[in-house]
N, C-alpha and C positions, 0 to 999 in steps of 0.2 A: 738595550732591554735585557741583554743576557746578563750583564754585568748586577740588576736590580737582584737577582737570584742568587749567582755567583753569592751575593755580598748576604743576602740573607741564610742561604743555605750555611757559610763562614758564620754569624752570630750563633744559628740556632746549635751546630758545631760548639763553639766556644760555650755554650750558657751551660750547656748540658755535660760537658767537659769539666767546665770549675765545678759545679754539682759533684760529678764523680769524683772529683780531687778535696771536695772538701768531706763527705761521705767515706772516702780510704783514709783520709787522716784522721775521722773521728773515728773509723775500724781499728787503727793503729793504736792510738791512743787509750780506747773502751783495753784493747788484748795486754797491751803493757802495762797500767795498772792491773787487771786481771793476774796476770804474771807477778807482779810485784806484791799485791798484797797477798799471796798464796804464798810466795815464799818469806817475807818478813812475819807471816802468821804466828810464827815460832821465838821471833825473835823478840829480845830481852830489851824495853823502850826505855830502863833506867839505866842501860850502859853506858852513858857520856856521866850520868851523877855519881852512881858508884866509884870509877874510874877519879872524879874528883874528890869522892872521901877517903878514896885509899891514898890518892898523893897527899891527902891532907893531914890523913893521920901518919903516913912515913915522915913528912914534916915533921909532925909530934914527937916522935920516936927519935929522932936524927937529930931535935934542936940542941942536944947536949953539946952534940961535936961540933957545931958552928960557937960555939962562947970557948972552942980550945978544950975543953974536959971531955971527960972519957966516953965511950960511944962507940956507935960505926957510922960509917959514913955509905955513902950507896950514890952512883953515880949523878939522881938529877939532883943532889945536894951544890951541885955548881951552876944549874941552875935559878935563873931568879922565879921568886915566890910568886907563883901565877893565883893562888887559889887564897892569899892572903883575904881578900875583901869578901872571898864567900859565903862568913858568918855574917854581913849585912844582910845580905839580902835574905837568907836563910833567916833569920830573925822577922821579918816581916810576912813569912807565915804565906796565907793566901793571896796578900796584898802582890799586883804588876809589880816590875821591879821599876816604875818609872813615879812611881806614890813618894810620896815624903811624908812619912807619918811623925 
């Protein structure tokens, strides 16, 4: 008969337990967003596009020296053309980039 208690007092333990565990990890998770959006509050959400119109325009700049004529050259010029196809999709305006207009 003891063992009937033992094994109930162990569940009512356990229920109340993953409760607490799942309750701290939605504490964790509420403070680190919390934390997160306070500090990106500041930050600048067009820095990965920018970053691709400036390699795109030193392309621009630099294509003289890839045909051999005069120019400078700057080192991701040995680099392959990553940012080639970005006037596609940039042409398509508001359209997903997965449309075929």
């Amino acid at each position: 008969m003891l063992e009937v208690f033992r094994f109930a007092w162990f569940a009512v333990r356990t229920f109340f337990g993953v409760i607490a565990f799942v309750l701290a990890l939605e504490a964790a998770l509420w403070a680190f967003v919390k934390i997160h959006s306070t500090l990106m509050s500041n930050a600048d959400t067009d820095t990965a596009l920018k970053r691709c119109h400036d390699i795109q325009r030193a392309g621009n700049r630099t294509s003289g020296s890839r045909g051999g004529g005069g120019g400078f050259t700057r080192s991701w010029d040995r680099l392959p053309r990553v940012s080639s196809g970005l006037g596609r999709y940039r042409a398509l305006g508001s359209a997903t980039i997965g449309n075929k207009r």
